[in-house]
N, C-alpha and C positions, 0 to 999 in steps of 0.2 A: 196924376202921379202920386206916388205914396212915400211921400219923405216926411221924415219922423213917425212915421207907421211898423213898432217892431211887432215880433209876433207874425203867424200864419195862423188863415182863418180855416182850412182844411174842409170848406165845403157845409160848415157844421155851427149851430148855433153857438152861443157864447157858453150857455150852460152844459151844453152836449160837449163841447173841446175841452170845458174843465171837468168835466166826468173823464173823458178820454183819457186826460195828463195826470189824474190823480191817480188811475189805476194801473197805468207804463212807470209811474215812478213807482207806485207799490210792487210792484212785478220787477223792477229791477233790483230792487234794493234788495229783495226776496232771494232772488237768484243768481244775482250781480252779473248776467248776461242773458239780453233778452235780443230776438229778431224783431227789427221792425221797418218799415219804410225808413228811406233815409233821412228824409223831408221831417219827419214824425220824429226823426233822433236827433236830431239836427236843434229839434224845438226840446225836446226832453232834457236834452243835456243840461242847460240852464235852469232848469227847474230843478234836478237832482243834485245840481252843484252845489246850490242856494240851500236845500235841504239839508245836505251834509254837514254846513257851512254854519245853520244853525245849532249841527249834534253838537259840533268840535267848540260852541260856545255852552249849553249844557244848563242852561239858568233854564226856570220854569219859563217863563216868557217866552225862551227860544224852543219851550216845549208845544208852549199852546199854539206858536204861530206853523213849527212843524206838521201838527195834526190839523192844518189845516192842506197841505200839501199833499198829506200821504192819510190813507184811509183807516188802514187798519193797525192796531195798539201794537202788534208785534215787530211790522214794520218800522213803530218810530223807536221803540226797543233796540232795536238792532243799529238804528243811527243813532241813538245818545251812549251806546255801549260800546261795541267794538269796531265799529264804522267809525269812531269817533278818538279812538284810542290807537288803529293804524292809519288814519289821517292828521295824525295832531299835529307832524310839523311841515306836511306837506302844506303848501300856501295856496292852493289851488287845484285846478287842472285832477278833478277825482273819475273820470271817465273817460274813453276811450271809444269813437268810432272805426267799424271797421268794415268796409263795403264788401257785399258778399254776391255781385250781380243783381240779376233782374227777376223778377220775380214770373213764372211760365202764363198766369190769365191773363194777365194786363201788362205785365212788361215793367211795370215800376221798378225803380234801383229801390234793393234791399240792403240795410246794413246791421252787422251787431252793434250794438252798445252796451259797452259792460265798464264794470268799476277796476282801476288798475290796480295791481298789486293783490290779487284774487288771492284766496289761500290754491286755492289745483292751479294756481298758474308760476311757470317756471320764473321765476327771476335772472334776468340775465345777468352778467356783473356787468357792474358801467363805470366809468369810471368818472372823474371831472375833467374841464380841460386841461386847470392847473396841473395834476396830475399825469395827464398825457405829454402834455408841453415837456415837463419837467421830464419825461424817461426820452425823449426822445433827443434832447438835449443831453442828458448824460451818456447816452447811448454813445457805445465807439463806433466807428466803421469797421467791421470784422474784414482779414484780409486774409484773402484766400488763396491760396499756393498752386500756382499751377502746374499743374502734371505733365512730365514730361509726353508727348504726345511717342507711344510704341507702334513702329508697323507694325499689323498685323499680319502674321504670317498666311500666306496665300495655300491656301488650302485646296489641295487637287479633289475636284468635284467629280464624283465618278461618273463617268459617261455612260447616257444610254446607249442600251442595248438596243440597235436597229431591230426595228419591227418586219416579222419574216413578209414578204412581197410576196403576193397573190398572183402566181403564176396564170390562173384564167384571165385575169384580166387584161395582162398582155397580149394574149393571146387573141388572132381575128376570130370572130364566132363563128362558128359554124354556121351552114344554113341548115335547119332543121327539117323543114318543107321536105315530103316526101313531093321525088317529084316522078311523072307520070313514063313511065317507058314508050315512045309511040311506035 
């Protein structure tokens, strides 16, 4: 049994899965949405959360243990600067899975994993509940006047025109057969 066992071992040694994760979190952070297994995003997500978590505190310390997460100097750039500056007051929660099927050689579940609040991603409006509660609450019942119901006037539909009747058909056929004089 594997209790108190976090983490997945993906097949791969210990040094080989942190080469793996160091370069899914450079790659997201890069692109803020990458394809990966789901299994694989599932595992990434805590690792980039933690990362972030260290921008939005911004002290050298939370520098040096960053670069140890993420590879390359532009990467951790981009989390102590503007990663860091539209996550400031969110408490959490900086990614986003998003299952995309299976993948056609092997069949594995694919998912996206990207950072929310993208700059190319639409914002919806949302609103809180306090604010919902509260319109729905003031809201009146609208009452709506019912219309007197008008018969409709019966509209004489023009009648078809009988279709002309094929006189052969009535008719017994002939026999056509010549027949022989004897």
């Amino acid at each position: 049994m594997r209790h108190l066992k976090a983490g997945r071992k993906f097949g791969r040694t210990s040094a080989h899965r942190k080469a793996l994760f160091r370069n899914l979190v450079g790659a997201l952070i890069q692109r803020e949405r990458i394809s990966t297994t789901l299994a694989k995003a599932k595992e990434l997500r805590s690792k980039v959360e933690k990362t972030i978590t260290l921008g939005k505190r911004g002290t050298l310390h939370a520098r040096r243990q960053a670069f140890k997460l993420v590879p390359a100097k532009d990467a951790v750039q981009k989390v102590f600067g503007p990663l860091a500056e539209r996550y400031a007051t969110r408490p959490g929660g900086y990614t986003r899975i998003i299952r995309i099927g299976h993948r056609k050689g092997d069949d594995a579940p694919m998912a996206f994993i990207e950072l929310v609040d993208r700059e190319g991603e639409a914002k919806p409006a949302t609103k809180t509940k306090a604010e919902t509660k509260k319109e729905t609450k003031d809201a009146k019942p609208k009452v709506t006047e019912k219309k007197k119901a008008e018969p409709k006037a019966k509209e004489a539909a023009p009648k078809k025109a009988k279709a002309p009747v094929d006189k052969k058909k009535d008719e017994p056929k002939k026999d056509t057969a010549k027949k022989d004089k004897p």
